[in-house]
C-alpha angles and dihedrals in degrees: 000000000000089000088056093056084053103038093046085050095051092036077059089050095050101049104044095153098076089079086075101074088035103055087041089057095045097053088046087047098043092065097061113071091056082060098040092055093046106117083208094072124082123235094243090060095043090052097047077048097055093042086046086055099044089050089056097036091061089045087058106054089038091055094033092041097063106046087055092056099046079052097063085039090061107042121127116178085207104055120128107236103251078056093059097046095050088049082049104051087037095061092031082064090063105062099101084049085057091045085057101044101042099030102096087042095046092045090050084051106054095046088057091047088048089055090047078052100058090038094059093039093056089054096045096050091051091045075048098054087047110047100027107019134221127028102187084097088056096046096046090045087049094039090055090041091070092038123050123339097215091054092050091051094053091049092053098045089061090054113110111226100257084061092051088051095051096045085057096051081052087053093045095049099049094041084056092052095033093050083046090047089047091061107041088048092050088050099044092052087048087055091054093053097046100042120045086200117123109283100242093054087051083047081073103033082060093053090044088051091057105048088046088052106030103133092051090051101048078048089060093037090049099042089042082054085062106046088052091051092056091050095055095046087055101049085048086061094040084063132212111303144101090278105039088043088059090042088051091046088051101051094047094054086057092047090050097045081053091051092050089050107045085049090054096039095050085054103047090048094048096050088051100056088034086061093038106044096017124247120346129193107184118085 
């Protein structure tokens, strides 16, 4: 498990140049919720919007996705660096072949991940206005933070503290499901790129994977929390700014490329020591 933590980081090092079409699709991605909320907009041009994301969206993993995973393929922990940067550029050279071959699947993922979504969230929402009341806090709170900041100061500033309490445990409630969901969804696509077998079979090879490895999961999903953590609290203390927002940007799409290939790398080791030494149920 410790070497996947290590071999994931250097994997990232040596192959600097993914950021590229990550950072690239973020900043296109970025712009669109502002434009989906506006009550300006009407809703024909908002759902063209939302199709023409999820179309890109699909080309990208499929694309991003397997040049990652030829990455971790290819790694060799004793390769010379002019041998690391040709493998890098090579495979970086295949990102548009792995948008070809993995389109049609990724898109067919996601949009099964997108229904266990709704389902869950239903469910949660419902377990939330049970156990903890009223959301309409945490949706007007969501709704002005990606509208306008000062907006979303003077709102808060007129809850009363039992409001606050019960947006938190909102927060709280749907981070937990959303960094679960995360997971599960990097996994499953993973899954997609490694394995040519239909989607929904690799839907419960994915679930099968996770309850043989749990505790190496949770580990991931623990160690990746962090990591977040550390990130937030150093954007909080960038500032808010022009600078400290595309250092921010920067840091997180490393983050996320690690993310992608600890989760591969934690796979691919797993299924090869799975096929080698039979199942195996430790991370």
């Amino acid at each position: 498990m410790k070497n996947n933590f290590l071999t994931s980081f250097q994997i990232l090092k040596n192959n600097m140049l993914y950021i590229q079409p990550l950072l690239l699709y973020m900043l296109i991605v970025m712009m669109v919720p502002a434009y989906i909320v506006s009550k300006t907009v009407l809703p024909l041009p908002k759902i063209c919007l939302m199709i023409s994301v999820f179309l890109l969206s699909s080309a990208f993993l499929s694309g991003w996705f397997f040049i990652n995973k030829k990455a971790v393929d290819d790694y060799n922990p004793d390769d010379d660096k002019e041998t690391v940067v040709s493998k890098s550029i090579k495979n970086l050279k295949l990102y548009f072949q792995g948008v070809g071959a993995n389109f049609l699947r990724i898109l067919l993922g996601i949009l099964i991940l997108i229904c266990i979504y709704s389902v869950f969230a239903f469910f949660i929402y419902k377990a939330g206005m049970i156990y903890i009341g009223s959301s309409d806090i945490f949706y007007d709170l969501t709704k002005l933070s990606v509208q306008n900041q000062q907006d979303l100061i003077n709102y808060i500033n007129t809850t009363t503290l039992p409001q606050q309490l019960i947006f938190i445990k909102w927060v709280l409630l749907y981070s937990v499901f959303i960094l679960l969901m995360h997971f599960f969804a990097t996994l499953y696509l993973a899954v997609i790129i490694f394995e040519k077998n239909n989607i929904f079979y690799l839907l419960y090879k994915t679930i099968v994977f996770i309850f043989k490895n749990i505790l190496g999961c949770i580990g991931i999903i623990l160690w990746l929390f962090l990591i977040y953590i550390i990130l937030n609290v150093i954007s909080a203390l960038l500032g808010v700014n022009s600078l400290a927002f595309a250092v921010s940007i920067i840091l997180f799409s490393f983050y996320l490329n690690y993310y992608i290939l600890l989760v591969f790398c934690f796979y691919n080791d797993k299924t090869k020591s799975n096929s080698d030494n039979g199942p195996e149920f430790i991370g």
